[in-house]
N, C-alpha and C positions, 0 to 999 in steps of 0.2 A: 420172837426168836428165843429170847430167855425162856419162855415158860415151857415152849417146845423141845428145846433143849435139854431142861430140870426134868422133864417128865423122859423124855428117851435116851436122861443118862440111866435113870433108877431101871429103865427096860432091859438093856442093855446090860447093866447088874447082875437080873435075873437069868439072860439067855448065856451070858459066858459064866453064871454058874453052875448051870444043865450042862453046859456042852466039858465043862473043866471037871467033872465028875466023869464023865465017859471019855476021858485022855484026848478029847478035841478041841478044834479051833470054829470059830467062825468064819465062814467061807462068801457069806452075803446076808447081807440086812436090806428088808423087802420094808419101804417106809407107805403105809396108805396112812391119808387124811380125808376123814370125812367133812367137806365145806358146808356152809353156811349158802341155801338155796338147794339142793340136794346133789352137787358136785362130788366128786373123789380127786383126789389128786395122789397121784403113787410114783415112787423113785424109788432105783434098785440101786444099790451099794455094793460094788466087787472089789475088792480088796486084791491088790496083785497075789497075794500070799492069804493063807486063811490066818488069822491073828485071834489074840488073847490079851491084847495090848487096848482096856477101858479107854482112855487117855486119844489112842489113835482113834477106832471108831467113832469117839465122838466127835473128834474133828473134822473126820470124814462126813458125818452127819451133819454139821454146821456147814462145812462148805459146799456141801449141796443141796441142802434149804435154802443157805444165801444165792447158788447158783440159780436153781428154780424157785423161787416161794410161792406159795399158795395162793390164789388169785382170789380168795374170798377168808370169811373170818371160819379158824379150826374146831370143827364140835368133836372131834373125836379124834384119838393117832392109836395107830396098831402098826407094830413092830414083828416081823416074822425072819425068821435065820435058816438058812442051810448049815452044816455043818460040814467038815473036812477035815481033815489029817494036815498037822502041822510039820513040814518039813524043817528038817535040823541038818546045816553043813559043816563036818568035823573039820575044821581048818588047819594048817601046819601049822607046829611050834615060831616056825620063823614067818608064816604068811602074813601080810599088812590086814589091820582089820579092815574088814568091808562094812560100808554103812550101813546102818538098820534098812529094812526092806519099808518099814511106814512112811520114813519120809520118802522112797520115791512115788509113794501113793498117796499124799498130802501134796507133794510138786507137783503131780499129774491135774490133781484136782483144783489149784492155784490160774495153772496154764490154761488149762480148758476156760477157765470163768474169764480169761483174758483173751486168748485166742480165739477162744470156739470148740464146740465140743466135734466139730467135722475136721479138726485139724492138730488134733493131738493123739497119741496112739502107735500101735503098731501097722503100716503101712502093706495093703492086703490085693493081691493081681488081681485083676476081675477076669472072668470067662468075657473075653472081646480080644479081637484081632486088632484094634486099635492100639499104636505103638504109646505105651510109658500110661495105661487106663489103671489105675489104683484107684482104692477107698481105705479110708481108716477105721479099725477097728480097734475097741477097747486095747487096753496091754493088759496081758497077760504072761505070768511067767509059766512053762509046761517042767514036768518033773523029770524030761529028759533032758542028758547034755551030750550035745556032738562029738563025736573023739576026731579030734584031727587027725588026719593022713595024709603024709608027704605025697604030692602029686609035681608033674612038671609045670612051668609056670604058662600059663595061659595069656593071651591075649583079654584086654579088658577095656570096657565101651562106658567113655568118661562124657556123661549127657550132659549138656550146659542147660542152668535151670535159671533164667528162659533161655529159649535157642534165641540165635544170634541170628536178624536178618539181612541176607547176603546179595549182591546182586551176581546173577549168573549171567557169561557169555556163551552159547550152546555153537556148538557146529557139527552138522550132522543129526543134528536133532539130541545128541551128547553132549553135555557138560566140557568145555576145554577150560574155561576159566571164570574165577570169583574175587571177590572184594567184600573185605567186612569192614566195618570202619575205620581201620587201621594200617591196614596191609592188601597187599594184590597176591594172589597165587593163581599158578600154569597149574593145569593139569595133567599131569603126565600118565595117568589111568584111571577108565572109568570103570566100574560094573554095577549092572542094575537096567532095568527098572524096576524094582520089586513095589509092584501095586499094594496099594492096599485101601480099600473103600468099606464104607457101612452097608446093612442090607436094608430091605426096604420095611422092615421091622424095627431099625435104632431107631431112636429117637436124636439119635445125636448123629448127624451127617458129617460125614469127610471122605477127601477122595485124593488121594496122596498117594507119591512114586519118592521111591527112597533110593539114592547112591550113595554106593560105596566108592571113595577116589583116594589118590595121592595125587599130593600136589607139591609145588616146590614155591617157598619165598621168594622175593628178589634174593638175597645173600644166600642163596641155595639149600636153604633146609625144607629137610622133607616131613608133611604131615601127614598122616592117615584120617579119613573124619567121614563124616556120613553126612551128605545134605537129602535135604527133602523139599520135594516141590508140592504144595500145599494146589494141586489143580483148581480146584471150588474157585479160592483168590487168585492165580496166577502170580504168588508169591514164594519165594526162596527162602529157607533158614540153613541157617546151620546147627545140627542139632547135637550133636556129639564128636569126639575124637577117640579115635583107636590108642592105647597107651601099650 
């Protein structure tokens, strides 16, 4: 790790003073290693921000050798860079400083080698009809920002992560009444079924009907929530509340 390190600070030297001569940043460092038996081993480095900051890059560089290392002994490292435009935000006289943008790219990189590189990131909808299907993808910051616009206030669908499994009393083939471990609720309206199943191309099968209800406690409060009946198991959850 030291000697890998010594040799792609001095790299890294060389490419942020090409790119600091053309008013640039580093935007990604492409790490290949030629192994010992005639393997490659290669890791790309993306920086949420393109940086100029020696210091941070190399860190970045340590903690993703230490995340992946080399599976055999190093004969060779070559170091390759995209370059990008360094974004600058003029802040107010009285605005609180914001923290530097490397370390939320050294914390990313910390988490990942602790959690998992499938579980840290920017959380990204997948093309599936399957309710709550995401995947993670790297973070990335874009060089647009949203202008807020006063709108009225909205109805908003508060998912319990994990849903809550309930047992159902049905009449009429309709939801009238549930129980989650703590309490009993009537039903006082249903809607739904709203189906939803995989095609025979997923790989991932489900076949679930989804209600929408209000319901009332014993002490007469009312909730709004969404259950779902997992058909496959002939199981109940509860998987969200309307707020």
């Amino acid at each position: 790790m030291d000697s890998l390190l010594f040799m792609g600070a001095r790299m890294i030297d060389c490419l942020l003073a090409r790119v600091a001569t053309r008013a640039l940043s580093l935007a990604s460092l492409t790490v290949e290693m030629s192994l010992e038996g005639g393997r490659k081993h290669k890791r790309v480095i993306r920086p949420a921000l393109p940086s100029l900051d020696r210091k941070f890059l190399l860190k970045l560089l340590q903690l993703e050798i230490a995340a992946h290392p080399p599976q055999a002994a190093v004969l060779s490292l070559t170091l390759t860079a995209e370059a990008g435009q360094s974004s600058k935000v003029q802040l107010g006289l009285f605005a609180p400083q914001m923290p530097e943008p490397s370390r939320l790219d050294v914390t990313i990189a910390r988490l990942k080698a602790i959690a998992g590189e499938d579980r840290v990131g920017s959380p990204v909808l997948e093309d599936s009809h399957r309710s709550g299907s995401f995947r993670m993808e790297d973070f990335s910051v874009s060089g647009t920002f949203a202008t807020s616009k006063s709108s009225p206030p909205k109805m908003a669908l508060r998912r319990m992560r994990p849903p809550m499994p309930v047992r159902v009393k049905l009449r009429a083939t309709k939801p009238a009444a549930f129980r989650d471990p703590e309490r009993n609720f009537e039903i006082t309206a249903a809607y739904g079924p709203w189906r939803s199943a995989s095609c025979w191309w997923s790989s991932v099968g489900w076949d679930e009907d989804e209600w929408d209800v209000l319901a009332q406690t014993g002490n007469g409060t009312t909730v709004a929530c969404l259950l779902v009946q997992d058909r496959t198991k002939n199981q109940w959850r509860l998987e969200a509340y309307y707020d």
